[in-house]
C-alpha positions as CSV (number, residue, x, y, z in Angstrom):
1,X,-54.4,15.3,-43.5
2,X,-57.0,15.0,-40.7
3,X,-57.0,18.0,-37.9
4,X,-58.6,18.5,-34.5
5,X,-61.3,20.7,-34.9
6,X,-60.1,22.8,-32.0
7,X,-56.7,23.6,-34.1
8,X,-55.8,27.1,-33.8
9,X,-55.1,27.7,-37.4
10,X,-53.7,31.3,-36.7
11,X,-50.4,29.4,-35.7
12,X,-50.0,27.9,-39.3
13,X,-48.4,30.4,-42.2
14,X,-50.8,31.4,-44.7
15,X,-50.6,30.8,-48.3
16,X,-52.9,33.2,-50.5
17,X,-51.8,32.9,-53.9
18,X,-50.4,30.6,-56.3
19,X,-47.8,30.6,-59.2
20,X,-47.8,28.1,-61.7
21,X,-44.3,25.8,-62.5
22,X,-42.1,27.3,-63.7
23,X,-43.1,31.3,-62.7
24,X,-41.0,31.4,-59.9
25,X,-37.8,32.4,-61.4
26,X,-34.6,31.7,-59.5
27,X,-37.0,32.0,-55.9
28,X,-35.9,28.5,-54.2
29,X,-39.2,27.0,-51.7
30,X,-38.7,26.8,-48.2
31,X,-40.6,24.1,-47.9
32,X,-42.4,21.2,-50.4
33,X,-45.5,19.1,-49.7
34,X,-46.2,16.2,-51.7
35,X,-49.7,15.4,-52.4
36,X,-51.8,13.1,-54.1
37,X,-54.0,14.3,-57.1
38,X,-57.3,14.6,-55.1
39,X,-55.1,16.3,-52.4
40,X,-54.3,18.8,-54.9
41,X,-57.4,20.4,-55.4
42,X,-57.6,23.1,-52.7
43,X,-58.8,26.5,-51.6
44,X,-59.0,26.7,-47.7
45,X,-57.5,23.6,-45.6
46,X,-54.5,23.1,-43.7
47,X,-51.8,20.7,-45.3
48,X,-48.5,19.2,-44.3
49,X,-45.3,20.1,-45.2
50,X,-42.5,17.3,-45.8
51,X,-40.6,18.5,-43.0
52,X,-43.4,18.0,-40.7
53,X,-44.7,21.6,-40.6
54,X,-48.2,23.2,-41.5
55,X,-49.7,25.6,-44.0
56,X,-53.0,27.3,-43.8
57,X,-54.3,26.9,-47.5
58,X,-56.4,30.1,-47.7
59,X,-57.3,31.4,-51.7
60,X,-59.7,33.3,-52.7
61,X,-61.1,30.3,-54.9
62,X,-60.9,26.4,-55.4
63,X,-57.4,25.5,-57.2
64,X,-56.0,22.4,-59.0
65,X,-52.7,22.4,-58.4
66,X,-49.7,20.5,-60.9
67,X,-46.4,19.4,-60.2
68,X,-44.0,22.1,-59.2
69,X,-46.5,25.0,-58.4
70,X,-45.8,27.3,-56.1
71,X,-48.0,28.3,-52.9
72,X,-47.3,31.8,-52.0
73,X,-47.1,32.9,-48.2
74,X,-48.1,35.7,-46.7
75,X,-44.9,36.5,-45.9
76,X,-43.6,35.9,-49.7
77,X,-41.8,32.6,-49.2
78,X,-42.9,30.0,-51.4
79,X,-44.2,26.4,-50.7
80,X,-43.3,23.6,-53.6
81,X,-46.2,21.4,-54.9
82,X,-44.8,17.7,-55.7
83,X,-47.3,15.3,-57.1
84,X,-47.2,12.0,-54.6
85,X,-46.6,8.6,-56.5
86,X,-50.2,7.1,-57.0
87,X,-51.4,3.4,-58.0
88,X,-51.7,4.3,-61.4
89,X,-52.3,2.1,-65.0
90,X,-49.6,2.9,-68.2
91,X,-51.8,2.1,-70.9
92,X,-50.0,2.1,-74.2
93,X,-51.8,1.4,-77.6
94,X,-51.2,0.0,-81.6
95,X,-50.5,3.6,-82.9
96,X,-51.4,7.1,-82.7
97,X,-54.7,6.6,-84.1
98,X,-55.4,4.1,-81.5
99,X,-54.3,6.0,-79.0
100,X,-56.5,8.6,-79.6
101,X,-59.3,6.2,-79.8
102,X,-58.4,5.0,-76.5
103,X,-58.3,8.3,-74.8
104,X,-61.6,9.0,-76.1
105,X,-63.3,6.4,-74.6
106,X,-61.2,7.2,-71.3
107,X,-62.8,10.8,-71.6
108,X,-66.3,9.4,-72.4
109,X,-66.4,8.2,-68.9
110,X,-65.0,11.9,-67.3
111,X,-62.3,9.8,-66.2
112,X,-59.0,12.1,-64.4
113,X,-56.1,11.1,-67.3
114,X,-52.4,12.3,-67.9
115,X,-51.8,12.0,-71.7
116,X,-48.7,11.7,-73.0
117,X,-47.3,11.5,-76.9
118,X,-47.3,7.4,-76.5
119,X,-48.9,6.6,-73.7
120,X,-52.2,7.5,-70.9
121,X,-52.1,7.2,-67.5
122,X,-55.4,7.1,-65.4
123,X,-55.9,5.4,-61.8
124,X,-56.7,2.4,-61.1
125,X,-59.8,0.6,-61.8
126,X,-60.4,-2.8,-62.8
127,X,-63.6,-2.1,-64.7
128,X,-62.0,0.0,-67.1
129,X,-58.9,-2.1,-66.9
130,X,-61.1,-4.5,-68.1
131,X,-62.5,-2.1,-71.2
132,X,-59.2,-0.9,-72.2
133,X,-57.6,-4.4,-72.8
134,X,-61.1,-5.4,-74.8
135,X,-60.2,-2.7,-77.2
136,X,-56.6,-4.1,-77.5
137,X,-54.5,-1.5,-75.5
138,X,-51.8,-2.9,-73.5
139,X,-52.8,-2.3,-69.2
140,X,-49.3,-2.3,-66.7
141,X,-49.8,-1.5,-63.0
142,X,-47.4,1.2,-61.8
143,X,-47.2,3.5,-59.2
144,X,-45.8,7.1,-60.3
145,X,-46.8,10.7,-60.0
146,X,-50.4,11.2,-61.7
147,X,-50.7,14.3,-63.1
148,X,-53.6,14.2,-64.9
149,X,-54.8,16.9,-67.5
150,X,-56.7,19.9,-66.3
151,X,-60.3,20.5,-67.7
152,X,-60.6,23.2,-70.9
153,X,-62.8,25.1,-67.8
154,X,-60.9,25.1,-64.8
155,X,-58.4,27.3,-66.0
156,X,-55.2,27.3,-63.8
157,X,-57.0,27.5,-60.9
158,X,-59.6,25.4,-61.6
159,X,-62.3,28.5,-60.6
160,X,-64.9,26.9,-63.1
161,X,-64.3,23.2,-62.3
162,X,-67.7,23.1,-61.4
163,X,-67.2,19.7,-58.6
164,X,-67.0,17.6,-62.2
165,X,-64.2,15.2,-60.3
166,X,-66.0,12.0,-59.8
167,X,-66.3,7.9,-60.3
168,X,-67.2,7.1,-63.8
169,X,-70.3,5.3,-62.5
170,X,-71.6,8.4,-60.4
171,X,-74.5,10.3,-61.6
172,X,-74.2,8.8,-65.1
173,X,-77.0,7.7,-67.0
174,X,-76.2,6.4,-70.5
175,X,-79.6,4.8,-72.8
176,X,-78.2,3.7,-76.3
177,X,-81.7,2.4,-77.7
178,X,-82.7,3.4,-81.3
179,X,-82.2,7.3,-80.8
180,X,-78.9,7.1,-79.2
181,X,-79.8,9.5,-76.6
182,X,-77.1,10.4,-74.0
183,X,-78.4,12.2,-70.7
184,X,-75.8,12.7,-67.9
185,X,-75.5,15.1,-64.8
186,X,-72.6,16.7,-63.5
187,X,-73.6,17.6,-59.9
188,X,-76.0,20.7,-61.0
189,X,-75.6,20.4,-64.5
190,X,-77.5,18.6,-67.3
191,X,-76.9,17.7,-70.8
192,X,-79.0,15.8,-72.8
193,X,-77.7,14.9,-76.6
194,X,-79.7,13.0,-79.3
C-alpha cells in the first residue's frame, strides 16, 4: 500500500505484537487484512484493512507473518492476517521420492515454496517452470493463497531472516568445473563449499 509521505501516522491504531494462528483462543478480530506473501513480511509500515481502514505496523523486529496470525493493538483488539490469492504453480510429481527430489532442487535455488504431503507450490516463473517439467514433474498455473514455508532461522517472527528473500538468479554464483565448487552470497553473507 503506497502512502503520502506527509501521513500523520498517529491517526492509525497501533499494532505491537503478534500471536501466531491459532493462539488467540475464542478472541474474534475486528478487522482482517489480506496480503500477499511479500506483503507479509513486516515490522513498521502502515497496511490496509479490508474494510478500508488503516493499521500502523509497529514491532520491535521484522516479522513473517502466515495465514490466520493475529496483529495485536495497542488497545488489545486483534487484526486477522489472510494470505491474498497469488499466481502460483501446483507442481505435483511420480511419488514421494520424487517429490522430495523435486523440492530439493526448488530449495537449491532459495526459492519461497509451500510443501505439502503430495504436492509444492512456488510462484510463478517460467524458468523454473521450465526445469521442473525437464525433471518430469507435472507444472499447473493456479492462483491460490501462497503460504510458503518459513526458514529453520526466522523463527516465528522471522528476527534472523537475515534479507535471504530474493530471485533465484540474484547474487548467485554457481561454477560446477572439476571441483564442484559452490560459492553464493546472501546479501552479507558468504558460503563457499567444495
Amino acid at each position: 500500500m503506497k502512502l503520502n509521505l506527509n501521513t500523520d501516522f498517529t491517526k492509525f491504531p497501533r499494532a505491537v505484537a503478534v500471536l501466531p494462528a491459532g493462539g488467540a483462543g475464542t478472541i474474534a478480530p475486528s478487522g482482517r487484512a489480506v496480503l500477499a506473501h511479500d506483503e507479509r513480511h513486516l515490522r513498521r509500515r502502515a497496511i490496509e484493512l479490508s474494510d478500508g481502514g488503516k493499521v500502523l505496523v509497529d514491532l520491535p523486529e521484522p516479522v513473517a507473518l502466515n495465514d490466520g496470525d493475529r496483529l495485536v493493538l495497542e488497545d488489545g483488539r486483534h487484526i486477522e492476517i489472510l494470505a491474498a490469492p497469488e499466481e502460483v504453480y501446483d507442481i505435483r510429481a511420480r511419488d514421494g521420492v520424487h517429490l522430495t527430489e523435486l523440492a530439493w532442487h526448488i530449495g537449491n535455488r532459495h526459492l519461497a515454496a509451500g510443501i505439502e504431503a503430495d504436492r509444492i507450490v512456488i510462484l510463478r516463473d517460467h524458468v523454473i517452470k521450465a526445469m521442473l517439467e525437464g525433471l518430469g514433474a507435472t507444472v499447473r498455473e493456479v492462483s491460490e493463497p501462497f503460504k510458503p514455508v518459513r526458514g529453520a532461522y526466522s523463527g516465528h517472527g522471522g528476527a534472523h531472516d537475515h534479507g535471504h528473500a530474493h530471485s533465484h538468479a540474484e547474487a548467485h554464483s554457481h561454477s560446477h568445473g572439476d571441483k564442484h565448487s559452490h560459492s553464493h552470497s546472501h546479501g552479507g553473507h558468504h558460503h563457499d563449499h567444495d
